[in-house]
C-alpha positions in Angstrom: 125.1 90.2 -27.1 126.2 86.3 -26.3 129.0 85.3 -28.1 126.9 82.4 -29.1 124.0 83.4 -30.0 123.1 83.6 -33.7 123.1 87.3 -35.3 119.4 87.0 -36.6 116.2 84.8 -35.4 112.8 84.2 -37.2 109.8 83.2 -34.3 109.6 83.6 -31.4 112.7 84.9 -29.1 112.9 86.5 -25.5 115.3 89.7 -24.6 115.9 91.2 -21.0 115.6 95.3 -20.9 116.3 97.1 -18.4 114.9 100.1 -17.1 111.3 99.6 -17.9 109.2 100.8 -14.7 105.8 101.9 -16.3 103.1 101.7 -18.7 104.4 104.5 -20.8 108.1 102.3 -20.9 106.0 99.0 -22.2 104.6 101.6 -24.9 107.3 103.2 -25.6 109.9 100.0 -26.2 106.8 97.9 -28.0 106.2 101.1 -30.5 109.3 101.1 -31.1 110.4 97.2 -31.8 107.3 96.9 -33.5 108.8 99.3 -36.5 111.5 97.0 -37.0 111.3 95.2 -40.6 109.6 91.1 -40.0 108.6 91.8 -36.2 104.6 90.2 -36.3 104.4 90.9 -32.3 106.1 92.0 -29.2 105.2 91.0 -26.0 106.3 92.9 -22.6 106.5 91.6 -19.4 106.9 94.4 -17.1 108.0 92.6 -13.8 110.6 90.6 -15.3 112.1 92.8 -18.1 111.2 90.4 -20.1 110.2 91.1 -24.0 109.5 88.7 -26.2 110.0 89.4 -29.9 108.4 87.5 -32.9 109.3 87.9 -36.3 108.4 86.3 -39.8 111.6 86.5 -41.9 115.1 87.5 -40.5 115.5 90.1 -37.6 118.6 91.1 -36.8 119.1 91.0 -32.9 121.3 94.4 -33.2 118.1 96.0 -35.1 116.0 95.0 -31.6 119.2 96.9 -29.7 118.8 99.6 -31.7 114.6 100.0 -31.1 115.3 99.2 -27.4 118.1 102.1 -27.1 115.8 104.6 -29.4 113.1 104.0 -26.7 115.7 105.3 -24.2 116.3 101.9 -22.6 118.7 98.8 -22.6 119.0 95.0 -23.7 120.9 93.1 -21.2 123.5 91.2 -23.3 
């Protein structure tokens, strides 16, 4: 990830993935980051790569990596 961007966020916060070309990839990476301790919601945008995370108390940005990677895809750093 950035060298400059803090290790944990609370609200909202937007990652790139890549990879993603279906339904069953929005599913699959949104199940997945959704089991992440203090994520409320995640959002995916399917044409940009875009997923936007939002979290109640701490979330560590290599916890989303980790969800992302599980779901057999990739956050752009």
């Amino acid at each position: 990830m950035l060298s400059g961007t803090p290790r944990t966020f609370i609200g909202s916060t937007t990652f790139e993935v890549t990879g993603m070309t279906c339904a069953h990839c929005v599913r699959s990476v949104t199940e997945e980051i959704s089991s992440v301790a203090g994520v409320e919601s995640v959002t995916v945008d399917l044409a940009t790569g875009n997923v936007t995370v939002t979290a109640s108390q701490p979330v560590d940005r290599a916890d989303i990596a980790a969800a992302v990677d599980e779901a057999g895809y990739a956050l752009v750093p």
